[in-house]
C-alpha positions in Angstrom: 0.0 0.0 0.0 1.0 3.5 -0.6 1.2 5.7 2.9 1.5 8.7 2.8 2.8 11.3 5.8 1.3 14.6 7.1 2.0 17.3 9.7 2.0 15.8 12.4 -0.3 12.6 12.9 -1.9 12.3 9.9 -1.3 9.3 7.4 -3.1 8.3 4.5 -2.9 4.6 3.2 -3.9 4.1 -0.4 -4.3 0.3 -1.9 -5.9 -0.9 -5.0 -7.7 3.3 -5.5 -9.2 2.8 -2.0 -8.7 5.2 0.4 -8.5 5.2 4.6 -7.3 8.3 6.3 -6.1 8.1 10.1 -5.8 10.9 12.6 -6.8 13.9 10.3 -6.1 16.8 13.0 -5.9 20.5 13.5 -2.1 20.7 12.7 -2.3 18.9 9.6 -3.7 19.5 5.7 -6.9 17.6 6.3 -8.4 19.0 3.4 -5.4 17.3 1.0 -5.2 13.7 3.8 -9.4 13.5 3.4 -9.8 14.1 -0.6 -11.3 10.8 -1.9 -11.4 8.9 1.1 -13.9 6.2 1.6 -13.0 5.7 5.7 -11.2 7.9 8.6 -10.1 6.1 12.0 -9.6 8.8 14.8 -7.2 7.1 17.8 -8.7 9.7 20.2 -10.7 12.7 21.1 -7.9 15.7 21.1 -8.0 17.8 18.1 -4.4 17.2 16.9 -5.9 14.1 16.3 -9.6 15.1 14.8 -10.1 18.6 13.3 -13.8 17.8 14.1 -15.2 21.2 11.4 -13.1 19.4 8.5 -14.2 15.7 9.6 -17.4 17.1 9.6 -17.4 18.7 6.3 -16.0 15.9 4.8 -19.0 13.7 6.4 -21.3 16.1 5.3 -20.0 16.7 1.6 -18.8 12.6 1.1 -22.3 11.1 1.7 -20.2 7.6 1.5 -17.6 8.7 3.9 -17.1 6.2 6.8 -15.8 7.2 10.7 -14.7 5.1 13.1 -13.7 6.0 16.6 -13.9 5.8 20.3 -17.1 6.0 21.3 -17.1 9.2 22.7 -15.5 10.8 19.6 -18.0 9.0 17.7 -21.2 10.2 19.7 -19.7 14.0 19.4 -19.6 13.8 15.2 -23.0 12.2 15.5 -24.3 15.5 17.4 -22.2 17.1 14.8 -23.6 15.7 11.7 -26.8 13.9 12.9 -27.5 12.7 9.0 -24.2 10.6 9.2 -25.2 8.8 12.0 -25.5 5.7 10.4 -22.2 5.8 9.0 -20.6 6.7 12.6 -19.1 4.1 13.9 -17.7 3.1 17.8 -14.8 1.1 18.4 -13.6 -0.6 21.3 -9.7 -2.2 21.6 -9.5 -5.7 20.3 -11.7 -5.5 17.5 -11.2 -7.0 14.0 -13.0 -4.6 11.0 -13.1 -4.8 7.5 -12.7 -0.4 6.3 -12.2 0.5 2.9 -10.9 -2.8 2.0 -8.6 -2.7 4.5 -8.2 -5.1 7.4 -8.1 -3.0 10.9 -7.6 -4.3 14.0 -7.8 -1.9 17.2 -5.7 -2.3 20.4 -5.0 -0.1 23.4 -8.0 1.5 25.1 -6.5 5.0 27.1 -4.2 7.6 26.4 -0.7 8.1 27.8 -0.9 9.7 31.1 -0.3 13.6 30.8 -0.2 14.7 34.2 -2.6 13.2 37.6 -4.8 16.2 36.9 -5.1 15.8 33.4 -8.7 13.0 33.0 -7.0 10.3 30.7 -9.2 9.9 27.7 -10.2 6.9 25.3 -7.3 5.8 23.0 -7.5 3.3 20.7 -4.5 2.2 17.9 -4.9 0.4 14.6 -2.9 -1.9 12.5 -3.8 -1.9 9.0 -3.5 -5.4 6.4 -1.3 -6.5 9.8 1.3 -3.9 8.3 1.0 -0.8 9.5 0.7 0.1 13.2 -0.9 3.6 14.1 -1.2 3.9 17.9 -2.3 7.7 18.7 -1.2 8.5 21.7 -0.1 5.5 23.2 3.1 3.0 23.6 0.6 0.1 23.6 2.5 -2.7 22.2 0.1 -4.9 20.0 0.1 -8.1 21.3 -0.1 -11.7 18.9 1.4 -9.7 16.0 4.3 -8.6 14.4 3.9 -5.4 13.2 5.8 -4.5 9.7 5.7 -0.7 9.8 5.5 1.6 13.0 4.3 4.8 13.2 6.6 6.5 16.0 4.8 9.0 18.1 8.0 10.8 18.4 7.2 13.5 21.0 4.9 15.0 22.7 3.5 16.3 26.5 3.0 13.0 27.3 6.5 10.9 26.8 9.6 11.5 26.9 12.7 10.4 25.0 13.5 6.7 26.4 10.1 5.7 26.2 9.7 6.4 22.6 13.2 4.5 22.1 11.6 1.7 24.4 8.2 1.6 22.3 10.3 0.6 19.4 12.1 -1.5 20.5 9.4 -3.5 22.0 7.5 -3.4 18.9 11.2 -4.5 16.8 9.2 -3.7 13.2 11.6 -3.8 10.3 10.5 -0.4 9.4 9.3 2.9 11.1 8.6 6.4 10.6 7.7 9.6 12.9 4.2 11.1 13.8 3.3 13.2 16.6 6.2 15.5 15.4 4.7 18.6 15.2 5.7 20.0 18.0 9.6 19.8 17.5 11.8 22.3 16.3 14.9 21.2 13.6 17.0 20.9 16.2 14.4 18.7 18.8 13.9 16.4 15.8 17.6 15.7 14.9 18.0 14.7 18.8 14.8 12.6 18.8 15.2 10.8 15.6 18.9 10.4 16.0 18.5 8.3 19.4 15.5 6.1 17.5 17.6 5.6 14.5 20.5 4.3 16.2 19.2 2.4 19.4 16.3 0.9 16.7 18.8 -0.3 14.8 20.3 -2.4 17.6 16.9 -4.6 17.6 15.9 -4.5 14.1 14.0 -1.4 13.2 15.3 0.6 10.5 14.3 4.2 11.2 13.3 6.8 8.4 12.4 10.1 8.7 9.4 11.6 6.3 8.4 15.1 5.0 5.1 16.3 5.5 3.7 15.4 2.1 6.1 12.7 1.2 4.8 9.1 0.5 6.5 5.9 0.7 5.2 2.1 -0.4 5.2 -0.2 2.1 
């Protein structure tokens, strides 16, 4: 399949002209990551995550447009857009889906701890065709799989550096690349990615780095 990378923790998958979007939030180009889609998974409510006025255009505009989400994500764009309803869909961890051609199965359930007095929200990750491995805002490692292609939440309020090394390593894909990177600098990223690249590399996982925009078979 083709995926394809934007700002931030967005991706695009593309396989035989099918479409499924993941993660289409306010820091990325949801307008470009949603054209033609047939399906979006959302990981989790926060809005770097869902841009809920573009998902909701999109829902309104593609009358064929399918969203899947926690359930509380999903019960917010049914307020949003009450005609989609039907095409709303909940999902809980450890669930097995057929999306937009695609095989999905969902792991996780919460989001990474932030801070005691920060409520921890629903989280769920996906692994697409038992390839790629989107997990929002979590280090859940999927268990009874091995994952071919990780998506690397490379920073953010919640982690810090050794536990995004130790999430890949635990995982040991051949291959990963970097979301949840729109909060680093040049300099920030260059640290980050160097101490994945290298440590990864140790336990199988050969990192790579792509531009927002840039698209890579896998």
């Amino acid at each position: 399949m083709k995926l394809t990378k934007f700002t931030h923790a967005c991706v695009r998958l593309e396989k035989d002209g099918r479409v499924l979007v993941l993660d289409p939030g306010n820091f990325s180009e949801t307008g470009e990551a949603l054209a033609g889609a047939e399906a979006v998974l959302i990981t989790h409510e926060h809005a770097d995550h869902i841009d809920v006025p573009a998902v909701a255009g999109a829902l309104r505009s593609a009358t064929d447009l399918l969203l899947y989400a926690p359930a509380g994500v999903a019960d917010q764009m049914r307020i949003e857009v009450p005609e989609a309803t039907a095409r709303i869909n909940a999902v809980e961890p450890g669930t097995s889906l057929d999306v937009a051609g695609f095989a999905v199965r969902s792991f996780g359930g919460q989001h990474a701890l932030i801070h005691p007095q920060i409520p921890v929200v629903a989280n769920v990750g996906y692994l697409i065709d038992d390839n790629v491995y989107h997990p929002g805002d979590s280090f859940i490692v999927p268990d009874g799989i091995s994952v071919k292609t990780l998506l690397v939440p490379l920073h953010a309020p919640w982690s810090k550096s050794a536990e995004v090394v130790d999430f890949v390593v635990s995982v040991r894909a051949p291959r990963a690349f970097q979301i949840h990177d729109g909060l680093l600098n040049d300099n920030g990223l260059r640290v980050v990615e160097g101490h994945v690249k290298r440590i990864g590399a140790k336990y199988g996982t050969e990192y790579n780095h792509l531009r927002a925009g840039e698209s890579v078979e896998v």
